[in-house]
N, C-alpha and C positions, 0 to 999 in steps of 0.2 A: 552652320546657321548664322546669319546676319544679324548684329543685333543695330535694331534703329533704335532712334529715340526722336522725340519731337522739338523740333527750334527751342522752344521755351523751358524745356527740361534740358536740355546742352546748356541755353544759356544762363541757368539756375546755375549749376554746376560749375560752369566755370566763371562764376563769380561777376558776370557781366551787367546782372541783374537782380535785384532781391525784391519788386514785387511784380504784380502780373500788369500795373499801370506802366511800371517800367518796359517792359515789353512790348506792351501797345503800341508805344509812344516811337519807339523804333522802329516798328513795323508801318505803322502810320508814315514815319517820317520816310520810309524806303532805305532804309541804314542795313539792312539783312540782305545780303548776295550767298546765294548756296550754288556753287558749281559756276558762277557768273551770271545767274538768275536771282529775280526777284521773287520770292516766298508767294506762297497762297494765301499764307495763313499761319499763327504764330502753333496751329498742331502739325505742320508740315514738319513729315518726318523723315531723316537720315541718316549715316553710320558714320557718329562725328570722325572715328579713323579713318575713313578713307574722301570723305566729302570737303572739300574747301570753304569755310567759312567766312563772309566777307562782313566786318560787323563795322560801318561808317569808315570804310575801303581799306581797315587794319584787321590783317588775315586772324581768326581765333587761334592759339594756339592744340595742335593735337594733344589729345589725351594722354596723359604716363601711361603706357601698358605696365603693371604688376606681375612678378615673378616669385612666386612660391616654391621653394627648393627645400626637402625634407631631406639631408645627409646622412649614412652612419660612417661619421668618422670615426677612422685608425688610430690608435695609441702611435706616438711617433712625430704627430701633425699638429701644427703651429693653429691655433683658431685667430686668422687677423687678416685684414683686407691686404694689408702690407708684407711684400715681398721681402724675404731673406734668403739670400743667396745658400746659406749653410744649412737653413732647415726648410722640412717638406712643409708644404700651406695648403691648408683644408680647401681655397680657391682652386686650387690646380687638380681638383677630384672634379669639379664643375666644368661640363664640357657644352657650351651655349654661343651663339656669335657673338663677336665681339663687343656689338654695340650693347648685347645685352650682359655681358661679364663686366662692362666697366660700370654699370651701375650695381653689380650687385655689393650685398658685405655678410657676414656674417651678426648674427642676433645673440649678444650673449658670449661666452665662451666657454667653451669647454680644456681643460690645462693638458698640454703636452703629455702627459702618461694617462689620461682617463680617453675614454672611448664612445658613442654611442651617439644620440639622436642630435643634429646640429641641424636650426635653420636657417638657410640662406633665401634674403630677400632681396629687393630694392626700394620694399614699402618702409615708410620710418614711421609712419603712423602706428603700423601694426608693429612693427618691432619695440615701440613704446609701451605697446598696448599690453605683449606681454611680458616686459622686464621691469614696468611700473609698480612696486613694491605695495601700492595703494592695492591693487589687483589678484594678490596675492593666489599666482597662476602656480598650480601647482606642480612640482617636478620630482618624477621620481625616477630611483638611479640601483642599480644591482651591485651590490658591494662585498668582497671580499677581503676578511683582515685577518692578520695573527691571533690568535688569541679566541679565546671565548666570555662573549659580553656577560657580564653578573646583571643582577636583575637591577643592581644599584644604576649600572649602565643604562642600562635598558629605560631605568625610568627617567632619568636624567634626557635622556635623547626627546622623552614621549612628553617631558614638563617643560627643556627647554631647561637651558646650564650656564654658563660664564667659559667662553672659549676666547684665545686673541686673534683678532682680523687685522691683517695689516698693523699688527706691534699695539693693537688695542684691544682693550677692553670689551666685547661684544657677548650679551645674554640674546642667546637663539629662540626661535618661537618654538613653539611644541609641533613635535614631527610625528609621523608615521610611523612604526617600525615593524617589519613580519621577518621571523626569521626563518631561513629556509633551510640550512644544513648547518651541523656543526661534524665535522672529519680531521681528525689527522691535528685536532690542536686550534683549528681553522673556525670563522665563522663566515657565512656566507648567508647575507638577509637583502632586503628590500626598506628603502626609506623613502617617504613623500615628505619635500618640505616644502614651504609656504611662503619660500625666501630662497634669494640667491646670492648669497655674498662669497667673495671667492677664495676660491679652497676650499667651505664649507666643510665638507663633508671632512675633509682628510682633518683638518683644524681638528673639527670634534673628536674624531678618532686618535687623533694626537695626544687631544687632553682627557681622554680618558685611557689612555697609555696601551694603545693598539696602532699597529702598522696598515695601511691600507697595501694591501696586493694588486687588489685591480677595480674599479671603480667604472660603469656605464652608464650612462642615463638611456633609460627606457621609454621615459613618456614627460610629454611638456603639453601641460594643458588636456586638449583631447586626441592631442597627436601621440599613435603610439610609436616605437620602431619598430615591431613587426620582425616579420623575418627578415629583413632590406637587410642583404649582404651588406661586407664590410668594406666600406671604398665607395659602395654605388648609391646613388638618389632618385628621389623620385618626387612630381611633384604633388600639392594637398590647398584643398579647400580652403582659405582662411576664415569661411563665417563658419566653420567644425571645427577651427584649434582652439577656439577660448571658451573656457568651461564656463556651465550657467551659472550661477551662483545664488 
């Protein structure tokens, strides 16, 4: 399907104009070239991608196309736009042309031994949108530790505790917690937090004096990971990743 749009909604859009006298005024004055023609009419409509725009004989710039990329990274892989030769990078699971791999980056990170949902964009709006701490997008991660949580644990996780981030001082916000098996010594639950500071989760576990085993994030926002094999992507909606609130 072709998406059009009409002169004056392109030129809203790309910032050429901000009110509807302003549009006039150029269409009046003959300053609108579409294809090397002169316009009908400021609803005269087009597919600003593929149509040349002549706006007082300086061509509009085309639009960013946006890329949505839903990851399940591998325990093992670096989360960073930047290349190391020594270790594998979560870019190199993204197999897209060229022109569209050099714009993309990674949103967020996920740490070298933890595994699961990773989203790759090229949008930075959106990628703000959900790491903006204002926003409080919520993320939840499938967690494995030594040990079995006491209920002191437990509520401490659910009130929100004094952990250190980066060699400081940090009281966490009150989280989620379901747990889902305890075997073998082990405990094995699910946490939603409301925050992403990094390490998180192992930090906590640290200072409540349990080892993390294995750690995944399963869902960020209203994106789940699903069954998405390990290694492969796919791509997702962005007006379905951020929760209502």
């Amino acid at each position: 399907m072709v998406h059009k749009s009409t002169i004056y909604q392109i030129l809203r859009k790309a910032g050429v104009i901000y009110t509807k006298n302003d549009a006039d005024e150029l269409f009046r004055s003959q300053k609108i070239l579409v294809d090397g023609k002169l316009i009908s009419g400021l609803d005269y409509q087009c597919n600003p991608k593929k149509a040349t725009i002549l706006i007082n004989g300086i061509p509009l710039p085309k639009p960013i196309t946006f890329h949505y990329f839903l990851l399940h990274k591998p325990v093992g892989y670096v989360t960073s736009k930047e290349r190391d030769r020594d270790k594998k990078n979560v870019m190199e699971l993204i197999h897209e042309p060229t022109e569209v791999m050099n714009s993309l980056f990674p949103v967020g990170r996920l740490d070298f031994n933890s595994s699961g949902l990773l989203i790759i964009t090229n949008d930075g709006d959106f990628a703000q949108e959900l790491l903006d701490p204002l926003n409080e997008i919520e993320k939840e991660y499938l967690v494995e530790i030594k040990g079995i949580l006491s209920t002191e644990d437990i509520d401490n996780i659910k009130n929100g505790f004094v952990v250190s981030i980066r060699d400081l001082p940090y009281h966490t916000k009150p989280s989620e917690i379901y747990i889902k098996k305890e075997e073998k010594g082990n405990t094995t639950f699910t946490i939603i937090l409301h925050e992403g500071k990094k390490r998180q989760i192992r930090e906590m576990m640290k200072t409540l004096g349990h080892e993390v085993i294995s750690l995944k994030r399963i869902r960020m926002g209203n994106l789940h990971l699903g069954n998405l094999a390990v290694g492969e992507y796919r791509t997702f909606d962005p007006e379905l990743a951020v929760n209502s609130n």
